[in-house]
SESE-278327 format. One record per residue (C-alpha): residue number from 1; z, y, x. Coordinates in Angstrom, 2 decimals. Layout:
BEGIN
<atom num="NUM" w="Z" v="Y" u="X"/>
...
***
This chain:
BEGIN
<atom num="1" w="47.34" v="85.87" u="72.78"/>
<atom num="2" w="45.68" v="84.43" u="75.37"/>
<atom num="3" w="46.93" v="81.54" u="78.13"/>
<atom num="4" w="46.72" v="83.83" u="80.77"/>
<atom num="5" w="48.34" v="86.25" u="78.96"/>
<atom num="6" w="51.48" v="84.02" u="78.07"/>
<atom num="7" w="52.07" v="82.76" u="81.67"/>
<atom num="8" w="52.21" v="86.17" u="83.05"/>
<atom num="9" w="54.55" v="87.06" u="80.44"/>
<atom num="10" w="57.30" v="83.94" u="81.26"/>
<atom num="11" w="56.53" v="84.02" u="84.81"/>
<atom num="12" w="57.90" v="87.96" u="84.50"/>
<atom num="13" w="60.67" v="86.97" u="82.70"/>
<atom num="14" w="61.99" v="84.07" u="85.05"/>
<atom num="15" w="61.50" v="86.23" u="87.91"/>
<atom num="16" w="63.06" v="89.26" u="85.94"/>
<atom num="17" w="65.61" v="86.39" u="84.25"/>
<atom num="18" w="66.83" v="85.26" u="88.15"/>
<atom num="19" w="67.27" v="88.50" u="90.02"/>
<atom num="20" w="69.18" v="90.04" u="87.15"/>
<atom num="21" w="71.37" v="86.94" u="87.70"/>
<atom num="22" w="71.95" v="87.07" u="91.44"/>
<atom num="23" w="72.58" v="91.14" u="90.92"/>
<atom num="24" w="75.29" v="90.24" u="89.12"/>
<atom num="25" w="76.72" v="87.49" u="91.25"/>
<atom num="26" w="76.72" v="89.77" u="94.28"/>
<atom num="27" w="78.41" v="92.68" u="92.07"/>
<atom num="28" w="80.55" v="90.30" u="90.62"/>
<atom num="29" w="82.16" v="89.19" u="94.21"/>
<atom num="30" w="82.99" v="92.62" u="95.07"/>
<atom num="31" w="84.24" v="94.32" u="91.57"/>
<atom num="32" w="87.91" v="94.77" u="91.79"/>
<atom num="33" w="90.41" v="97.51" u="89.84"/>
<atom num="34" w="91.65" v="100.31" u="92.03"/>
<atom num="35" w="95.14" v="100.97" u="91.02"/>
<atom num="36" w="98.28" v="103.04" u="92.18"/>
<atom num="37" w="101.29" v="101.18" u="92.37"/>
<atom num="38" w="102.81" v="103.07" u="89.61"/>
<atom num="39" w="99.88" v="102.72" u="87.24"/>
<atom num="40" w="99.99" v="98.85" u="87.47"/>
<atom num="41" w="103.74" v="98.35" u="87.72"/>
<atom num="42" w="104.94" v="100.14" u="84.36"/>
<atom num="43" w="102.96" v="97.17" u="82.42"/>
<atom num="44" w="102.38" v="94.29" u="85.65"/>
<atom num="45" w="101.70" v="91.30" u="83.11"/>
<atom num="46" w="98.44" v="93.11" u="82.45"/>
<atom num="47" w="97.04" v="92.95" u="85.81"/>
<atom num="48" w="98.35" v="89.17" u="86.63"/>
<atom num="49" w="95.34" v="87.65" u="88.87"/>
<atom num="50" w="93.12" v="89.90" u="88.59"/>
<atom num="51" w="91.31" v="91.53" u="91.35"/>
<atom num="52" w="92.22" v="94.57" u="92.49"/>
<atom num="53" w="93.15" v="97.29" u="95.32"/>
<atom num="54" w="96.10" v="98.41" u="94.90"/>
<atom num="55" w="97.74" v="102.13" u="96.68"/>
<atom num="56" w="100.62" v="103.33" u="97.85"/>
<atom num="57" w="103.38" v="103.53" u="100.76"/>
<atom num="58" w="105.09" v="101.02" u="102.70"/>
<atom num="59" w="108.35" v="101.47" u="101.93"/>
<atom num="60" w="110.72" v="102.35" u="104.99"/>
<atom num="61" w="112.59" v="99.49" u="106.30"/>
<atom num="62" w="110.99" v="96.77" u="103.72"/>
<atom num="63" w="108.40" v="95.00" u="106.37"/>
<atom num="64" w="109.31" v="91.79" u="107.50"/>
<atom num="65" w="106.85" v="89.55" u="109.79"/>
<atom num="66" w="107.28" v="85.67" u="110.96"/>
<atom num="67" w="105.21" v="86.39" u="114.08"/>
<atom num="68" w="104.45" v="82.63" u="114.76"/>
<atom num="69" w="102.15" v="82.90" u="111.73"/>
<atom num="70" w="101.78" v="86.33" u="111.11"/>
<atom num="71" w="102.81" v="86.00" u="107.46"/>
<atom num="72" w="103.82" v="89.57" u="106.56"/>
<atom num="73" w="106.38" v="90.70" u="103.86"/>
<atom num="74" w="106.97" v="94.01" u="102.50"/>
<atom num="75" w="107.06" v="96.49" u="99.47"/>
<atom num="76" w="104.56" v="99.31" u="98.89"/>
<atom num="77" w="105.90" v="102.30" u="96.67"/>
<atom num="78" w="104.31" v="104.99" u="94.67"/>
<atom num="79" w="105.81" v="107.39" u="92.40"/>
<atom num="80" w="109.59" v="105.17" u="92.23"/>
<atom num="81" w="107.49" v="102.21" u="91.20"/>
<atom num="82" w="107.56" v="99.56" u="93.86"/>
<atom num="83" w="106.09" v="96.00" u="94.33"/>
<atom num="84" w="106.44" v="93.25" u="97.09"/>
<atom num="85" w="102.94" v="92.21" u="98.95"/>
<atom num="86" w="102.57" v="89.43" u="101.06"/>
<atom num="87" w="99.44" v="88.68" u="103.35"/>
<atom num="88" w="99.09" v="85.74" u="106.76"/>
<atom num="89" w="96.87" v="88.06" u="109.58"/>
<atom num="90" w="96.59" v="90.85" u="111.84"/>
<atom num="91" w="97.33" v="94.52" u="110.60"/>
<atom num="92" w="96.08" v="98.06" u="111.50"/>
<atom num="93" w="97.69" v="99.71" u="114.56"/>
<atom num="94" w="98.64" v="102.58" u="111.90"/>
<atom num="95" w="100.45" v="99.74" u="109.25"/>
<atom num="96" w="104.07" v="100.86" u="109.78"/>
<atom num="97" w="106.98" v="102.44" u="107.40"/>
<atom num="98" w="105.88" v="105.54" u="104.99"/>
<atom num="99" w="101.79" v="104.38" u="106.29"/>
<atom num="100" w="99.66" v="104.94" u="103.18"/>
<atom num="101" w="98.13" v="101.96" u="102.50"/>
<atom num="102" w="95.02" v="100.12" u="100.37"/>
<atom num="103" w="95.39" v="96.23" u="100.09"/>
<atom num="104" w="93.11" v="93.89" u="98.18"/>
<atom num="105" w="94.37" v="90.64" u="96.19"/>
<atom num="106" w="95.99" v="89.45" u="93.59"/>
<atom num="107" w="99.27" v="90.39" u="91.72"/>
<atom num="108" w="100.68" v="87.62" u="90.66"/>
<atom num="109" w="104.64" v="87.40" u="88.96"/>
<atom num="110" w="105.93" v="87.05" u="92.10"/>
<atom num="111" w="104.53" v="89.97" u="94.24"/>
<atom num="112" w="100.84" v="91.18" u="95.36"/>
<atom num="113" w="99.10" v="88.63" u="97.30"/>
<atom num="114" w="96.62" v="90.31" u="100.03"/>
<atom num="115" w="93.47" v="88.72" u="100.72"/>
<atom num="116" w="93.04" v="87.71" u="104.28"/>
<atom num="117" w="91.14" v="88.95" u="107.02"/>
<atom num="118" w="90.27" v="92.57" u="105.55"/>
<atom num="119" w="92.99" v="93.11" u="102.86"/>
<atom num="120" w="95.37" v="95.33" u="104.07"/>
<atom num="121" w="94.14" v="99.01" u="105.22"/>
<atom num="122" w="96.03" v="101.62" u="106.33"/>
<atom num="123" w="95.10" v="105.21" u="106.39"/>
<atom num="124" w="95.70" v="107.38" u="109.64"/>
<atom num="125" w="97.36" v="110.36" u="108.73"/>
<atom num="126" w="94.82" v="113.42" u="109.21"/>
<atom num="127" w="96.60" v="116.19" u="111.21"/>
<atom num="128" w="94.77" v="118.82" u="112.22"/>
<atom num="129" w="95.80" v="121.89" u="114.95"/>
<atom num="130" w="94.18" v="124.88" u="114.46"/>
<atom num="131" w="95.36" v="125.93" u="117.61"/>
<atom num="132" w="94.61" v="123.03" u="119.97"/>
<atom num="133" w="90.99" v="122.72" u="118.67"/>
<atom num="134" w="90.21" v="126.53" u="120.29"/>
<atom num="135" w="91.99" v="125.36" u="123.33"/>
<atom num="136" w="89.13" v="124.06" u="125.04"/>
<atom num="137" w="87.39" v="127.61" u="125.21"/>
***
């Protein structure tokens, strides 16, 4: 094997070597479990800090907010199962009681912890009219 031969060969495989180590930095950032409430609360220990989104309800009546520093409070149900999430920040105009919601975080023994900024979202509820989509003819 020739010189020329053997630096094109390790020059491939440090160039091959460092993006298949910054693909899976980037991936790494964003890989989280997506879990129902239920699923994760018959066995929580299991799922203690790791990464995940986590769905359900807000459970009516639960949500309780210290507006000074917008640290939020409140349980998310699915299927009986229930678990309290925190999170500091602003929430969706549709985050209220019986709103389906994702959040991102962290369970930890004492409750989900939502990530800030973009953790909690809340899903509109889709309602369509049959009859006031023909009533613009």
């Amino acid at each position: 094997m020739s010189k020329k031969t053997l630096r094109v060969g390790i020059s491939a495989l440090v160039v091959v070597g460092a993006l298949s180590l910054l693909m899976y930095q980037t991936m790494a950032e964003d890989l989280a479990y997506y879990k129902h409430v239920d699923e994760v609360m018959v066995s929580p220990e299991q799922w203690y800090g790791k990464k995940m989104q986590i769905h359900g309800f807000v459970k009516e009546g639960s949500v309780q907010i210290n507006r000074e520093r917008l640290d939020w409070i409140f349980d998310v149900e699915s299927n009986g199962q229930v678990v309290k999430a925190m999170y500091t920040g602003t929430v969706p105009d549709t985050f209220k009681d019986n709103a389906e919601v994702v959040l991102k975080g962290v369970l930890q023994a004492d409750g989900f912890h939502v990530q800030p900024r973009d953790g909690v979202m809340a899903k509109c509820p889709s309602k369509y009219d049959p009859d006031s989509a023909g009533a613009s003819r």
